[in-house]
C-alpha positions as CSV (number, residue, x, y, z in Angstrom):
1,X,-89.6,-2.0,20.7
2,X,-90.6,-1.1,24.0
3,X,-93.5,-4.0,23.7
4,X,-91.3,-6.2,22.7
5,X,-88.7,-5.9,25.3
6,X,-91.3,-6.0,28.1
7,X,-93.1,-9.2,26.5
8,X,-89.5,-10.8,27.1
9,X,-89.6,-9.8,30.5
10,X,-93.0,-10.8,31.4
11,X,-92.0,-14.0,29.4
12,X,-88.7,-14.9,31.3
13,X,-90.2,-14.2,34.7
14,X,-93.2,-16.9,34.0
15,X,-90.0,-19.4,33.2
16,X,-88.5,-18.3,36.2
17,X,-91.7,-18.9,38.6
18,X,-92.8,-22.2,36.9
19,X,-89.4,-23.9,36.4
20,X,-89.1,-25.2,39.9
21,X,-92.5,-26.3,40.2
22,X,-91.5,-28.4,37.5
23,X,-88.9,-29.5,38.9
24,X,-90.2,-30.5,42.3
25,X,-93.2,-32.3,40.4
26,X,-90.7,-34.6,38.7
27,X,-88.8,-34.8,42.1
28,X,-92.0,-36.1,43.3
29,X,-92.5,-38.1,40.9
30,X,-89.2,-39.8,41.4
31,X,-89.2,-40.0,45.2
32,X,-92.7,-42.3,44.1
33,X,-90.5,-44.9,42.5
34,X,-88.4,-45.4,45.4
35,X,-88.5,-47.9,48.1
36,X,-86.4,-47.5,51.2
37,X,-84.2,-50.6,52.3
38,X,-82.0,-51.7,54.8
39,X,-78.4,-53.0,53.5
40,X,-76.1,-54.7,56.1
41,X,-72.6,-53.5,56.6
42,X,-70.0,-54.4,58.7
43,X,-69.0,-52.7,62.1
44,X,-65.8,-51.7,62.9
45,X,-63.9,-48.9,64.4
46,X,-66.5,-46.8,67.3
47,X,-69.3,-49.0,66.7
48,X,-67.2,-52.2,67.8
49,X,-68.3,-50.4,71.7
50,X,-71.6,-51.6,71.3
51,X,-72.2,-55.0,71.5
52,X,-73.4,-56.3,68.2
53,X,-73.5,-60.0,67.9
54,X,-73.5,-60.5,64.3
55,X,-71.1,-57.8,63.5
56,X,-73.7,-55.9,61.1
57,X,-75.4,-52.6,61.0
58,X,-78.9,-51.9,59.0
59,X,-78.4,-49.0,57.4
60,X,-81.1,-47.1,54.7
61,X,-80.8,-47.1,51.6
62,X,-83.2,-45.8,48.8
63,X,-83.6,-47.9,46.0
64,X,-86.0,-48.4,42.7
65,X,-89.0,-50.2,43.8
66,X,-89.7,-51.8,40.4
67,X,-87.3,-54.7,41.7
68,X,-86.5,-53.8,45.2
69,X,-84.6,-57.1,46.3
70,X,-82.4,-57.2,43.5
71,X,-81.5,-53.3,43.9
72,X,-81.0,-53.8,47.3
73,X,-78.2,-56.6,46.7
74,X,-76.8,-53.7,44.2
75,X,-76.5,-51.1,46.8
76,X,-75.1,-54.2,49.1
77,X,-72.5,-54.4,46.9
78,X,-71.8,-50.7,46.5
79,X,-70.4,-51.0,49.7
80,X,-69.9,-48.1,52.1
81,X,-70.3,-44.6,51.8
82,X,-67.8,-42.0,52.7
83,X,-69.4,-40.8,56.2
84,X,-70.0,-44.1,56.6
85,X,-66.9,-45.6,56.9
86,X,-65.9,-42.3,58.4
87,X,-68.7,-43.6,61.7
88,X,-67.1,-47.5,61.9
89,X,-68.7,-49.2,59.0
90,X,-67.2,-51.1,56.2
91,X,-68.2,-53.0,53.3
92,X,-69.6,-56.6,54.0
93,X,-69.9,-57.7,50.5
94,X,-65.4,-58.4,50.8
95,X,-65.0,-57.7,47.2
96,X,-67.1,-60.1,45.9
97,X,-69.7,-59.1,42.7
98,X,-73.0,-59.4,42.7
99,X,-74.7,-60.8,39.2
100,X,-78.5,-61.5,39.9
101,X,-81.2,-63.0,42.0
102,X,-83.9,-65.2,41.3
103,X,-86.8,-65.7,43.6
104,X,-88.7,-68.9,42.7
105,X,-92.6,-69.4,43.5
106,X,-91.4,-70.9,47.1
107,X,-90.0,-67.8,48.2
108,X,-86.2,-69.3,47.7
109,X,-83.8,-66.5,46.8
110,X,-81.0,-67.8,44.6
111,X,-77.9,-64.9,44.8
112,X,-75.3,-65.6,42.6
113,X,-72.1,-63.8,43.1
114,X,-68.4,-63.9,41.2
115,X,-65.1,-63.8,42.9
116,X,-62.6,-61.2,41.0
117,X,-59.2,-62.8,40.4
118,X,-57.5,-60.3,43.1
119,X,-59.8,-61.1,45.5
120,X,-58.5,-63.5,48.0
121,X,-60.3,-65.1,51.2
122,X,-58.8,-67.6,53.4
123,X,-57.4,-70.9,52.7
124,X,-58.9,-73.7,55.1
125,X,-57.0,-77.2,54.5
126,X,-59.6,-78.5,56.1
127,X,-62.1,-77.7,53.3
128,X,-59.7,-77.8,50.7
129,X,-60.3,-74.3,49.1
130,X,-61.4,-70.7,49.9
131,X,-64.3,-69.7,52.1
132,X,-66.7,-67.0,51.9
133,X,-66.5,-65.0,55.3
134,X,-69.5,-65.6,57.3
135,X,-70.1,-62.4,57.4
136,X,-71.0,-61.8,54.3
137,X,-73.5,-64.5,54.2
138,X,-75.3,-63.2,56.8
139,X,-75.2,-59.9,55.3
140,X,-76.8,-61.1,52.1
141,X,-79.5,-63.0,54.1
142,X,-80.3,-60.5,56.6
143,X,-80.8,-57.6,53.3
144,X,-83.0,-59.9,51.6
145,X,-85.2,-61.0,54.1
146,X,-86.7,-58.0,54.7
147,X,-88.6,-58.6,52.1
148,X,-92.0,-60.6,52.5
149,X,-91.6,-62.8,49.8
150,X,-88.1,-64.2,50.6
151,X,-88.4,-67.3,52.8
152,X,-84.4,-68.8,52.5
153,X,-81.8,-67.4,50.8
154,X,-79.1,-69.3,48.7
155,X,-75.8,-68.0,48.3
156,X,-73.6,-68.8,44.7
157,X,-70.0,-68.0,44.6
158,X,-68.7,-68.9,40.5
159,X,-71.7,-72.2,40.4
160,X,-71.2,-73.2,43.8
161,X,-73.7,-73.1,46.4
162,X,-72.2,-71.8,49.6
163,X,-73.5,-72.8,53.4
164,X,-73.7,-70.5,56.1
165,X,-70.2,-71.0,57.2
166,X,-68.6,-69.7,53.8
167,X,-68.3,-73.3,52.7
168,X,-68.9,-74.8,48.7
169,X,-71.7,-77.1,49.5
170,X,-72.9,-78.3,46.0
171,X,-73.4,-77.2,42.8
172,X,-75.9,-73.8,42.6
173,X,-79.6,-74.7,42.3
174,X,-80.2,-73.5,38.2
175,X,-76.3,-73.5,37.3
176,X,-75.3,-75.6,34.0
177,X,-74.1,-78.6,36.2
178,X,-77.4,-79.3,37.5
């Protein structure tokens, strides 16, 4: 009896002393598959004091690196965290949802984005419809080129490709009206 009980004990203090190493191997492991990325929020609040031209702020992210650009669009999207916003930063991405990216073999990013219903931007007679704020286009841009193989990004809204100033400019390059 007295063998047994001190075989359990020699036992559970092995788990105990290799059970983290474990654990920090696959934390390792992990921290391997991770790129770090800059996403582009938008500055408001304490940060409006500095002058920023643009409006945005880089901030880090970590994200998968098996497809970097498009997880960095999904973080984009995420928005702000809570310290985040609590420092002067908001989301830039307005509501909008981010679907996919395609990068074709000239280094053109094609984002395509849907608008929610309850979403609402501002009406522009002169346009005729919604825009996209600005700002949000030049968030998108600025997060994916960082990467090396983006050379120009398009912005989609719902099959619409949308120029720099938030306008609908044509049809999306890929979209089933092309």
């Amino acid at each position: 009896m007295r063998k047994l009980i001190l075989s359990i004990t020699v036992l559970a203090i092995l788990a105990v002393n290799f059970a983290p190493a474990a654990g920090q191997q696959k934390r390792a492991e992990r921290r391997k598959n991770l790129k770090t990325v800059n996403v582009f929020l938008r500055v408001n609040g304490k940060f409006e004091a500095q002058e920023r031209p643009d409006n945005l702020f880089p901030v880090k992210r970590r994200v998968e690196a098996n497809a970097p650009l498009h997880n960095a669009l999904e973080v984009l999207t995420a928005g702000a965290t809570g310290r985040e916003a609590k420092s002067g930063l908001a989301d830039s991405h307005f509501g909008l949802e981010y679907n996919c990216v395609t990068l074709n073999r000239d280094g053109t990013a094609i984002v395509r984005f849907t608008k929610p219903y309850e979403v609402e931007f501002p009406f522009n007679e002169e346009y005729g419809g919604e825009l996209i704020p600005p700002l949000f286009i030049k968030a998108v841009e600025r997060t994916a080129q960082q990467f090396p193989s983006v050379k120009k990004v398009v912005v989609c809204l719902d099959g619409d490709r949308i120029s720099a100033e938030g306008k609908s400019v044509d049809a999306c390059p890929g979209s089933r009206v092309n």
